[in-house]
Backbone bond lengths (Angstrom), bond angles and torsions (degrees), N, CA, C in turn:
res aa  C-N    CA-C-N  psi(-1)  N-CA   C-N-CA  omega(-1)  CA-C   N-CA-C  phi
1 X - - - 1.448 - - 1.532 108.33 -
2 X 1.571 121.57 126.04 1.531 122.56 150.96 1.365 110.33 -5.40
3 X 1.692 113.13 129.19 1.550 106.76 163.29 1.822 98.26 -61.96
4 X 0.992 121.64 -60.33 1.363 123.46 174.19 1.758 141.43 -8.81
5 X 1.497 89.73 -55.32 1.219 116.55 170.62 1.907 111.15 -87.30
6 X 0.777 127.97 -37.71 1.444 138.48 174.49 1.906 102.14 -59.12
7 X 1.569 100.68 -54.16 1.695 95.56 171.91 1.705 116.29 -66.18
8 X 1.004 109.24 -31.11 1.733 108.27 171.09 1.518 94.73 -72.75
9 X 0.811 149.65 -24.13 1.733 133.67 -155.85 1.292 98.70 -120.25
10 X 1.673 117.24 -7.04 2.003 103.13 156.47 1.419 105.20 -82.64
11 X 1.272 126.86 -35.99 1.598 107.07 162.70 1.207 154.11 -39.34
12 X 1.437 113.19 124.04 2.023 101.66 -178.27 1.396 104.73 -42.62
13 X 1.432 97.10 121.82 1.647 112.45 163.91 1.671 108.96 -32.23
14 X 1.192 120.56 -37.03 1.678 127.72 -144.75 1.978 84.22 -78.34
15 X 1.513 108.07 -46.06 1.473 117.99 -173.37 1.674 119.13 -80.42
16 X 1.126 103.65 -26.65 1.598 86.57 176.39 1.432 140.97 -77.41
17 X 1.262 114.79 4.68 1.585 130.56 163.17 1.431 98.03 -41.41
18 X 1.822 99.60 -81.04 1.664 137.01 169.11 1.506 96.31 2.36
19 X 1.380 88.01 -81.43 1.574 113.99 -163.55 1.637 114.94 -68.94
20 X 1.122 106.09 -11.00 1.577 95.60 155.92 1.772 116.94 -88.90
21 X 1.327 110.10 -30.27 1.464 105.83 171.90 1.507 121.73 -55.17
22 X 1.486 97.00 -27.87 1.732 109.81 -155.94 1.867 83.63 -80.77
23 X 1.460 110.03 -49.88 1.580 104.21 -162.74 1.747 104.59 -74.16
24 X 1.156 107.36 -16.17 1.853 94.32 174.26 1.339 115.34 -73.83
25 X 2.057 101.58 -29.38 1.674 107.03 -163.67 1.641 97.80 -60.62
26 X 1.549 102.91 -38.68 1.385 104.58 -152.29 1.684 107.31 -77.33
27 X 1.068 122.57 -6.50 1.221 131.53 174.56 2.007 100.48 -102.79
28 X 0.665 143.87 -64.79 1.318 136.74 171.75 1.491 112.44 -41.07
29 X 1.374 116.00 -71.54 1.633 110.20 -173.53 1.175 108.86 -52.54
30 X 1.755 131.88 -30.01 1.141 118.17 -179.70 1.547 108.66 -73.29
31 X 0.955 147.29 -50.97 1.473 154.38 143.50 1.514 99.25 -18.40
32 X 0.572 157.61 -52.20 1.603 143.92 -141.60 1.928 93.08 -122.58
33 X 1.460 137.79 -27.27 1.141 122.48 163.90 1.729 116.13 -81.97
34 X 1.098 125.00 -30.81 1.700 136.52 148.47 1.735 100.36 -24.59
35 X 1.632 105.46 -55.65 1.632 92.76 -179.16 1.583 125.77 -102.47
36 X 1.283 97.87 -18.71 1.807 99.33 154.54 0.807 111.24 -72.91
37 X 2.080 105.15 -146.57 1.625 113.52 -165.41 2.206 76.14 -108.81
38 X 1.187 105.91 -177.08 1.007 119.10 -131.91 2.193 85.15 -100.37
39 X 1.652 102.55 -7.20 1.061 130.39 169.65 1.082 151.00 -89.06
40 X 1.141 106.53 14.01 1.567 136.71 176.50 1.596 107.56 -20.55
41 X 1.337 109.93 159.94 1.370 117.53 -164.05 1.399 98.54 -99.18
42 X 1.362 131.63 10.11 1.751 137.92 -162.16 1.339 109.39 -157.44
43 X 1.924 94.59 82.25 1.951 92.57 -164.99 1.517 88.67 -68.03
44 X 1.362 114.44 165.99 1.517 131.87 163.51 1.790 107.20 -111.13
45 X 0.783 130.62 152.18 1.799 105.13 -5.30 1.761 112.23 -105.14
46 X 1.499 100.04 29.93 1.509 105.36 177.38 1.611 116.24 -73.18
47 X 1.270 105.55 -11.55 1.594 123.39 179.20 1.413 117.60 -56.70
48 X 1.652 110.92 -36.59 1.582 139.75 -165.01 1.845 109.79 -74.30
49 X 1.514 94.99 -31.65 1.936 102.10 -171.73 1.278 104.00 43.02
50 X 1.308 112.22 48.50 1.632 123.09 131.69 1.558 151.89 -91.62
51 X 1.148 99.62 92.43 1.826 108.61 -160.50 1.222 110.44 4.38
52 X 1.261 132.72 126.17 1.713 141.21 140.43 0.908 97.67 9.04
53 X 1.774 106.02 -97.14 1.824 116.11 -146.70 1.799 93.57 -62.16
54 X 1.163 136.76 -37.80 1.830 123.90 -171.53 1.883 95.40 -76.22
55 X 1.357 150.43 -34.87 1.182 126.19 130.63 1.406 132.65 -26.75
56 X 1.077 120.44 -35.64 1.562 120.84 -166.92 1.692 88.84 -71.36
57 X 1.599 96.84 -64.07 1.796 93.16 -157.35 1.309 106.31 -76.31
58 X 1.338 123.18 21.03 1.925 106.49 -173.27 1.641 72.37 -114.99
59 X 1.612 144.41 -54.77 1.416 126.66 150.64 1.674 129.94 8.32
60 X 1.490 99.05 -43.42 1.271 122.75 -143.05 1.371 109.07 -83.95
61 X 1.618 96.50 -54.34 1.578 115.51 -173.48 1.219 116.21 -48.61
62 X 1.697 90.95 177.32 1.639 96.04 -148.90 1.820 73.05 -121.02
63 X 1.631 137.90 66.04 1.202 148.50 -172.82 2.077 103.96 -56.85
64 X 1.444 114.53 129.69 1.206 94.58 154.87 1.467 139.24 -63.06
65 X 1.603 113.04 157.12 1.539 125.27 -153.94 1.795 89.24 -61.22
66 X 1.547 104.01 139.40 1.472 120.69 170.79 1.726 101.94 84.92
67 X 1.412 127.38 -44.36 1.601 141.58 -154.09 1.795 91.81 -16.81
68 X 1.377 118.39 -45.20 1.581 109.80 -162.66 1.554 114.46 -83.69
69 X 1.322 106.95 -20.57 1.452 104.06 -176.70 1.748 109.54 -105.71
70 X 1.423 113.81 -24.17 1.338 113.85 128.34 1.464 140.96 -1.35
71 X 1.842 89.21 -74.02 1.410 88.68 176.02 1.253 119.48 -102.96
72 X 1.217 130.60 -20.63 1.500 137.43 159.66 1.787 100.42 -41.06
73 X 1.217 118.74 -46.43 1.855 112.20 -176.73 1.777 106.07 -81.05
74 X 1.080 117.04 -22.16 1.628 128.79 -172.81 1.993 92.07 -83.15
75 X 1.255 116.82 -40.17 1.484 95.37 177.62 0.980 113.30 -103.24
76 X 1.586 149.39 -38.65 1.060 152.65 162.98 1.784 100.38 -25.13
77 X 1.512 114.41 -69.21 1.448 101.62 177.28 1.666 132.11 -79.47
78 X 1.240 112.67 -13.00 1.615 132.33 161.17 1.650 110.23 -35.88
79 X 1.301 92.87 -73.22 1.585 125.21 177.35 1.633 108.90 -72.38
80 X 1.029 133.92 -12.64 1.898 137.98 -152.50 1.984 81.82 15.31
81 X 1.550 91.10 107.25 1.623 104.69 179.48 1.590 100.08 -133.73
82 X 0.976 113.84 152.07 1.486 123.69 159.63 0.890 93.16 -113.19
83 X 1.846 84.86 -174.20 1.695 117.58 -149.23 1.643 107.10 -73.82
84 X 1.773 104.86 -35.16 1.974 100.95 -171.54 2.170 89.38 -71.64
85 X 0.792 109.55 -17.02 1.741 106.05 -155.22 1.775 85.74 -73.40
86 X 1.252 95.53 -60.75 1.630 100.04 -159.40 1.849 100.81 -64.85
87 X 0.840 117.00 -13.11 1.715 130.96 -163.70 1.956 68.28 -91.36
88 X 0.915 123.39 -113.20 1.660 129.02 -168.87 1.856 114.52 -6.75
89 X 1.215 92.62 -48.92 1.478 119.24 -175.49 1.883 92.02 -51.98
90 X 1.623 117.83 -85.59 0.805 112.53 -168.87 1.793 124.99 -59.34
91 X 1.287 114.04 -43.09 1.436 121.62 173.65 2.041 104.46 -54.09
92 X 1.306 122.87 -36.43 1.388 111.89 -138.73 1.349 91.49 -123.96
93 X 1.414 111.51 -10.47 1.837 108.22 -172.54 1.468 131.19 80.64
94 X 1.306 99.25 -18.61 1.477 111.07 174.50 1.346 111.57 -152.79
95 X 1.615 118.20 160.84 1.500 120.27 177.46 1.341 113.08 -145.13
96 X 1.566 132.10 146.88 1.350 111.19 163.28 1.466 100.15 -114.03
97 X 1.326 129.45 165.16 1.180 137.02 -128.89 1.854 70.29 -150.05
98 X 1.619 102.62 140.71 1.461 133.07 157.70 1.545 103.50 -18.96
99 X 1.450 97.32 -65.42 1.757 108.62 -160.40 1.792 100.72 -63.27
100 X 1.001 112.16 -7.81 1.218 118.43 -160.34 1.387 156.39 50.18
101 X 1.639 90.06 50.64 1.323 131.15 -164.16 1.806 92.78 -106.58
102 X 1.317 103.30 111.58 1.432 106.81 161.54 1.805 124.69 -101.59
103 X 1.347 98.24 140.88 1.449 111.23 -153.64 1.345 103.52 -104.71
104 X 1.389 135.02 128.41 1.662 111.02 157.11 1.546 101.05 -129.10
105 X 1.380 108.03 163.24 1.205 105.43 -167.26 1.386 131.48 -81.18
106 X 1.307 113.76 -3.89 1.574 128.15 151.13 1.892 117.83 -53.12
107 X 1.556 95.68 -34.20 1.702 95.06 175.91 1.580 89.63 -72.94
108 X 1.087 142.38 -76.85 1.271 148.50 170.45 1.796 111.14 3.95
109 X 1.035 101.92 -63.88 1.521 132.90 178.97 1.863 109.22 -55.63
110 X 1.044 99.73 -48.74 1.960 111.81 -172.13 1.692 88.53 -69.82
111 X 1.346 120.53 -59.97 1.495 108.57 -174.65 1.453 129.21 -71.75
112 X 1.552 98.77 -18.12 1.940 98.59 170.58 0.969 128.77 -25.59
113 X 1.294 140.81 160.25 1.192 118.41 -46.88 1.363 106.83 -124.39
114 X 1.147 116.43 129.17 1.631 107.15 -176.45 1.964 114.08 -110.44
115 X 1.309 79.35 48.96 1.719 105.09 159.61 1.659 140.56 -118.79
């Protein structure tokens, strides 16, 4: 099994939705403030309205090497998503896509991670 997928699947089922939003935000906002100003209108990861203490400990982990940019390149091209889609995706939980393929991030979640 993926180291990848094995770290999503030691998680409480109940938390890893969460924790996939939190690991895309944290790979996207960093990507997307790198090319803005450093002030973005969507601090992270307070942007997400994911409880404190389940921030604290997904903060916490001891994540495998790459896991966020990993999966930020594993859905971005999975999905062929841009930046407003995947920005919606993570803030809103779900997205529909041009082609008109709607995404939520639980489908996201069932296929993790095959890295």
């Amino acid at each position: 099994m993926p180291t990848g997928k094995a770290f999503l699947l030691s998680l409480p089922e109940e938390e890893r939705t969460e924790f996939l939003r939190f690991a895309l935000g944290d790979s996207y906002f960093l990507k997307i403030t790198s090319k803005l100003s450093r002030n973005h209108d969507l601090p992270f990861p307070a942007a997400l309205g994911i409880e404190e203490e389940l921030l604290d400990k997904f903060q916490k982990l001891n994540t495998p090497e790459n896991f966020t940019t990993n999966l930020y390149v594993w859905v971005t091209e999975r999905y062929n998503m841009d930046q407003m889609s995947l920005e919606n995706l993570i803030l809103r939980r779900t997205v529909c896509l041009s082609n008109g393929t709607c995404i939520n991030i639980s489908d996201v979640g069932s296929l993790c991670c095959p890295f």
